[in-house]
C-alpha positions as a Python dict, from the first residue, in 0.01 Angstrom:
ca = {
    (1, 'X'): (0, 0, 0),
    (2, 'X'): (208, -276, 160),
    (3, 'X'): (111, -648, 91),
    (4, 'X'): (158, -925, 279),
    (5, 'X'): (77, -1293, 121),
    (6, 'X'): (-18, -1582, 349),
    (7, 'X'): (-79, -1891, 254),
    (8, 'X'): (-273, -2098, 542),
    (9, 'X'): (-150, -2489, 576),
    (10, 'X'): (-247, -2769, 815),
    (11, 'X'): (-204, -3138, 816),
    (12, 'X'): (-553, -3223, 872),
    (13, 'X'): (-768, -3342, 525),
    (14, 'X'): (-954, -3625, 555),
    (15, 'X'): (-960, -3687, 170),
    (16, 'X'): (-597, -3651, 104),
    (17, 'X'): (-396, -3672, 449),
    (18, 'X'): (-76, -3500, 466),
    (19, 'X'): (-163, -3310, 165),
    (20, 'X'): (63, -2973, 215),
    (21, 'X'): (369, -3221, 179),
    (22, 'X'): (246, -3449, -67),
    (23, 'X'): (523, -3440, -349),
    (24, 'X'): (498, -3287, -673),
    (25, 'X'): (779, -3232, -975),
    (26, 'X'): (1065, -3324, -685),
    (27, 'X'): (903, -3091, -409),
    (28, 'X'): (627, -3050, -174),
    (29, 'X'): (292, -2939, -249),
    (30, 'X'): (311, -2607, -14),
    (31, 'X'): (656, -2525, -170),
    (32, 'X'): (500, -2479, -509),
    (33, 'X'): (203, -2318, -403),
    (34, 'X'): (474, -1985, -161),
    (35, 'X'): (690, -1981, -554),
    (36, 'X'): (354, -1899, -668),
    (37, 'X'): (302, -1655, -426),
    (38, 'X'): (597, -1476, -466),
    (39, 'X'): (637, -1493, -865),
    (40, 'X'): (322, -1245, -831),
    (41, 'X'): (527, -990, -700),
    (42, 'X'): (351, -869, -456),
    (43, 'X'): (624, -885, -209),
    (44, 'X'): (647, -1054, 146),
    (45, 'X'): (522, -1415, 151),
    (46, 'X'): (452, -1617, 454),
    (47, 'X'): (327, -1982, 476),
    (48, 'X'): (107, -2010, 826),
    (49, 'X'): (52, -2404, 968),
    (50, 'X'): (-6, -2547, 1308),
    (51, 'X'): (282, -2815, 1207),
    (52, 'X'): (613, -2856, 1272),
    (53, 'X'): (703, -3031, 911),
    (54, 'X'): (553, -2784, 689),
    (55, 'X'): (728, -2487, 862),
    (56, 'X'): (1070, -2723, 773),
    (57, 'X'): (968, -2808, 424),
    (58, 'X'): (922, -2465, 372),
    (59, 'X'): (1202, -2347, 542),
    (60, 'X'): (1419, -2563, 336),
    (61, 'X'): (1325, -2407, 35),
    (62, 'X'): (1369, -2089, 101),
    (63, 'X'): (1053, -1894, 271),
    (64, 'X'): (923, -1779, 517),
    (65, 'X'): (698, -1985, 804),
    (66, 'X'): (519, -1910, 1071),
    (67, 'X'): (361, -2103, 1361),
    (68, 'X'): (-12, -2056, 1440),
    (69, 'X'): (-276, -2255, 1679),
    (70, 'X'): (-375, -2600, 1626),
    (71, 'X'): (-772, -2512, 1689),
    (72, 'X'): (-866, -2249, 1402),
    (73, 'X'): (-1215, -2312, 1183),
    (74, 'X'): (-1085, -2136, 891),
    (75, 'X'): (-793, -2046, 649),
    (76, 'X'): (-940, -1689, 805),
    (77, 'X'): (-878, -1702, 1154),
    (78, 'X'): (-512, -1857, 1048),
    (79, 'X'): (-412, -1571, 884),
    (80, 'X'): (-554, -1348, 1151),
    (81, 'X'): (-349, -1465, 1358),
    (82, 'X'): (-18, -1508, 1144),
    (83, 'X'): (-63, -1147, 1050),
    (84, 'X'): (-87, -1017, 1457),
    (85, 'X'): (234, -1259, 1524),
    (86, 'X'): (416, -1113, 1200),
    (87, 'X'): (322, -731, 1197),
    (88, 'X'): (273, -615, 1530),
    (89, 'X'): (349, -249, 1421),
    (90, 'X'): (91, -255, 1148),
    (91, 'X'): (320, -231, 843),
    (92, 'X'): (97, -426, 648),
    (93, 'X'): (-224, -276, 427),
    (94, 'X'): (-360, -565, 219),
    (95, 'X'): (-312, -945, 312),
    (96, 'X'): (-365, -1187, 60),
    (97, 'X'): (-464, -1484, 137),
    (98, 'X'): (-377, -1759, -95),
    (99, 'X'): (-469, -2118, -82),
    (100, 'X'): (-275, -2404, 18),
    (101, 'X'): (-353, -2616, -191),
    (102, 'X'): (-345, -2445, -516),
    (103, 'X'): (53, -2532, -690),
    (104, 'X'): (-51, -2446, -1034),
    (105, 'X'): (-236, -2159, -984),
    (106, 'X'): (-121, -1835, -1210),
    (107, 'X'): (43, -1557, -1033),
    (108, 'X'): (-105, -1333, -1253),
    (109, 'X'): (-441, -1360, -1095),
    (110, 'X'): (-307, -1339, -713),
    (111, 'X'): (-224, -980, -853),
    (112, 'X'): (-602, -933, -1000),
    (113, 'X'): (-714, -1026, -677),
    (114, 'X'): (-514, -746, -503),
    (115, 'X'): (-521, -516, -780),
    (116, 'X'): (-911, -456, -639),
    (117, 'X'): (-776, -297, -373),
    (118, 'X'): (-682, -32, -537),
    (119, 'X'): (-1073, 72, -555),
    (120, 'X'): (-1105, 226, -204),
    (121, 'X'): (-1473, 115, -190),
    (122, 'X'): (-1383, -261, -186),
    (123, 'X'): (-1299, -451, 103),
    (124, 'X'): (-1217, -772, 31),
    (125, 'X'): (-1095, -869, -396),
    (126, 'X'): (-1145, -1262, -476),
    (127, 'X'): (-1192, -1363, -790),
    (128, 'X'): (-1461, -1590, -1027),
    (129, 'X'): (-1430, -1730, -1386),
    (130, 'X'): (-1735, -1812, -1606),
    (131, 'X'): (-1877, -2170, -1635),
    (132, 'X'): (-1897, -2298, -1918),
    (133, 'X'): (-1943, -2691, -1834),
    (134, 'X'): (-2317, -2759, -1778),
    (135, 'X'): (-2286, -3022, -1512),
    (136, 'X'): (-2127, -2747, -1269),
    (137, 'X'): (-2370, -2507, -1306),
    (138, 'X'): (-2588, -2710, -1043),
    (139, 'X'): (-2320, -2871, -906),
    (140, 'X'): (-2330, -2781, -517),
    (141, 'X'): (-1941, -2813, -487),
    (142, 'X'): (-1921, -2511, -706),
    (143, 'X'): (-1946, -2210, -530),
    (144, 'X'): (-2124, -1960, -761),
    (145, 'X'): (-2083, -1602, -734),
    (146, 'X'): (-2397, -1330, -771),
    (147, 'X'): (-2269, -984, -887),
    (148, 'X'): (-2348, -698, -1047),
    (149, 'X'): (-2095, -634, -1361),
    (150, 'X'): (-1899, -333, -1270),
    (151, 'X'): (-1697, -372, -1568),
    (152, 'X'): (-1592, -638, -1848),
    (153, 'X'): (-1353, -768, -1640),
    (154, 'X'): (-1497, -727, -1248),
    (155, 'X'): (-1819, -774, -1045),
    (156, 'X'): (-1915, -646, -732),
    (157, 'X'): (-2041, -956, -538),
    (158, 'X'): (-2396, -924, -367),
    (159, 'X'): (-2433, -1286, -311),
    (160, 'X'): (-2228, -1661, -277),
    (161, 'X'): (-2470, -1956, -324),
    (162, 'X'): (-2379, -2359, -410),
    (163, 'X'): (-2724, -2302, -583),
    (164, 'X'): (-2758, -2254, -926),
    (165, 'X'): (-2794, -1872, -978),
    (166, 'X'): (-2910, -1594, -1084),
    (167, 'X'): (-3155, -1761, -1314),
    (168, 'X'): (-3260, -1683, -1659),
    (169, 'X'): (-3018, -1606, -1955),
    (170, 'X'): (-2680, -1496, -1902),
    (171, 'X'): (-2308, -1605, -1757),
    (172, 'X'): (-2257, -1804, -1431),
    (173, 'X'): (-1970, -1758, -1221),
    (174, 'X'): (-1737, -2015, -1048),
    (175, 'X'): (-1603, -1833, -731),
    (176, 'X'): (-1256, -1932, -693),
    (177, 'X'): (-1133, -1903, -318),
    (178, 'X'): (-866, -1642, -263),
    (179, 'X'): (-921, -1298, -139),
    (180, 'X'): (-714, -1004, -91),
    (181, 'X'): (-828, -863, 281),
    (182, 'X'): (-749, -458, 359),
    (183, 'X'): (-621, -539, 692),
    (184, 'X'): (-919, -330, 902),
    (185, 'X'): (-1180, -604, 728),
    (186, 'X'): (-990, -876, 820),
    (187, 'X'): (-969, -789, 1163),
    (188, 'X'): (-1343, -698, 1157),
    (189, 'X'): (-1461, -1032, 996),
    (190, 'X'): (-1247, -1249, 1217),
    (191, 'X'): (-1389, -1052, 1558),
    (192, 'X'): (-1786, -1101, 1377),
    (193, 'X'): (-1938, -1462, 1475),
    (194, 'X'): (-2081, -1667, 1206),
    (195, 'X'): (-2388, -1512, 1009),
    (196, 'X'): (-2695, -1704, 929),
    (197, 'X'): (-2656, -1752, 558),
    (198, 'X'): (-2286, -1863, 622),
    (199, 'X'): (-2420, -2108, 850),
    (200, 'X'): (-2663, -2209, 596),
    (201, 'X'): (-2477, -2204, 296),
    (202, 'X'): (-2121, -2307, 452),
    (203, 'X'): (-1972, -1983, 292),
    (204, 'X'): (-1805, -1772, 578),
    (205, 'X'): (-1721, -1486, 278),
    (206, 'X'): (-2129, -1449, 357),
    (207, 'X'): (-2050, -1347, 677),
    (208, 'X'): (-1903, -1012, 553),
    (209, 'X'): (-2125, -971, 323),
    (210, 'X'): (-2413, -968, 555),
    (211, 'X'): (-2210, -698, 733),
    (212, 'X'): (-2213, -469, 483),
    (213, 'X'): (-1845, -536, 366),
    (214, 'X'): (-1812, -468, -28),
    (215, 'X'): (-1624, -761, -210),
    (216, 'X'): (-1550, -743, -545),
    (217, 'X'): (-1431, -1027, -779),
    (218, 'X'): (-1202, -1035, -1075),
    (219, 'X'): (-1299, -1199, -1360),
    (220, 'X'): (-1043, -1431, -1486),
    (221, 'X'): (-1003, -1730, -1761),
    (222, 'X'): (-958, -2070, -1567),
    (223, 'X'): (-1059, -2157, -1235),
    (224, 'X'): (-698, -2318, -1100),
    (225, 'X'): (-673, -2661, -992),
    (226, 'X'): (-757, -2746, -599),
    (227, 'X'): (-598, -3034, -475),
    (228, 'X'): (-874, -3211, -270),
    (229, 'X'): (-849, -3576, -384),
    (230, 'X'): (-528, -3827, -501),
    (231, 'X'): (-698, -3746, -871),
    (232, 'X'): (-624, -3366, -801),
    (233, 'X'): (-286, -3471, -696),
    (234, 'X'): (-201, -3691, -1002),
    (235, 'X'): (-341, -3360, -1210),
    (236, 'X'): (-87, -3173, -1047),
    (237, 'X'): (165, -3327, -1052),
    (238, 'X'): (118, -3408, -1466),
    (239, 'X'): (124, -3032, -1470),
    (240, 'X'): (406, -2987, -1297),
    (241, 'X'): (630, -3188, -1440),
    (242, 'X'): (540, -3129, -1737),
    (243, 'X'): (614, -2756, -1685),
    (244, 'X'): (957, -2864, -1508),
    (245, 'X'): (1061, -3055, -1838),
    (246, 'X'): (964, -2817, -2070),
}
């Protein structure tokens, strides 16, 4: 199947303004986040903002931008969109849709996530990675994911709650935020309007599951770092240039 990578960017973050450019080991933010993209392997890679200087910065480096709408509610819709300007003719099977604001994150797992795909059951692959800290087990920033184990290393998802669950003895799961899309549920989710429990839980990945869309999630070893707040950034950028010295 052919994949397509997105990664949504806008300027707009009211804890970290201007964070797609915010510089990191020499280079902006979103430039580190498209290498990561494409060091998965999964071929094409597009960055998709509503501004002008991201689609330079990462023009500059050497990928690929593309313009979308100023007005979207979610990384979702962006991509929707990006993927209609981009691939009129349908080329594309699976979009992945990685976050913006992940530079350190492994390529290796971008490729778990898509690697789900290859179960024709599943419509959407994201991924999760145990908890093991006990404050973020009821910590309501940490999205936990309810599944049942399909094998060691995979879950099929039957719920997303900030709540601490499922109770009793056993693993918790931190649901980490990038999904692989087969292009038909993409299209589907973006046309559905928001569900109840997505309204109520402020998780639009509820929204397919209350459609009946299957989503599995990899299991993987380390939930990568977000970049939310200027103590993210100085994170990342420690990382970073660390790994750029080394």
């Amino acid at each position: 199947m052919s994949v397509l990578t997105l990664v949504p960017a806008r300027m707009a973050s009211t804890r970290l303004p201007g964070k797609p450019l915010a510089e990191i080991a020499g280079e902006p933010m979103i430039v580190h986040v498209a290498r990561r993209a494409a060091e998965a392997g999964l071929g094409r890679v597009v960055v998709a903002t509503d501004a002008d200087a991201i689609a330079d910065a990462v023009r500059r480096a050497g990928f690929e931008a593309v313009m979308t709408r100023a007005d979207h509610q979610s990384g979702s819709d962006r991509i929707a969109e990006a993927l209609e300007t981009l691939d009129p003719d349908r080329r594309f099977d699976r979009i992945v849709n990685v976050q913006g604001d992940l530079p350190t994150i492994d390529p290796r797992i971008i490729r778990d996530a898509s690697d789900l795909l290859d179960d024709p059951d599943v419509a959407i692959g994201t991924l999760c990675a145990g908890i093991a800290r006990e404050e973020e087990r009821a910590n309501p920033h940490v999205v936990k994911v309810v599944g049942s184990p399909v094998k060691a290393s995979r879950l099929r998802a039957l719920y997303f709650t900030r709540a601490t669950a499922p109770w009793g003895e056993g693993p918790l799961y931190h649901h980490i935020g990038l999904y692989a899309w087969r292009r038909a549920a993409l299209s589907r989710f973006v046309d559905l309007p928001p569900s109840t429990l997505e309204t109520r839980e402020r998780l639009e990945q509820l929204r397919a599951l209350e459609d009946g869309m299957r989503i599995d999630a990899a299991i993987v070893d380390t939930v990568p770092l977000g970049v939310d707040t200027p103590e993210d950034l100085e994170r990342a950028r420690a990382i970073l240039s660390g790994r750029k010295s080394a």
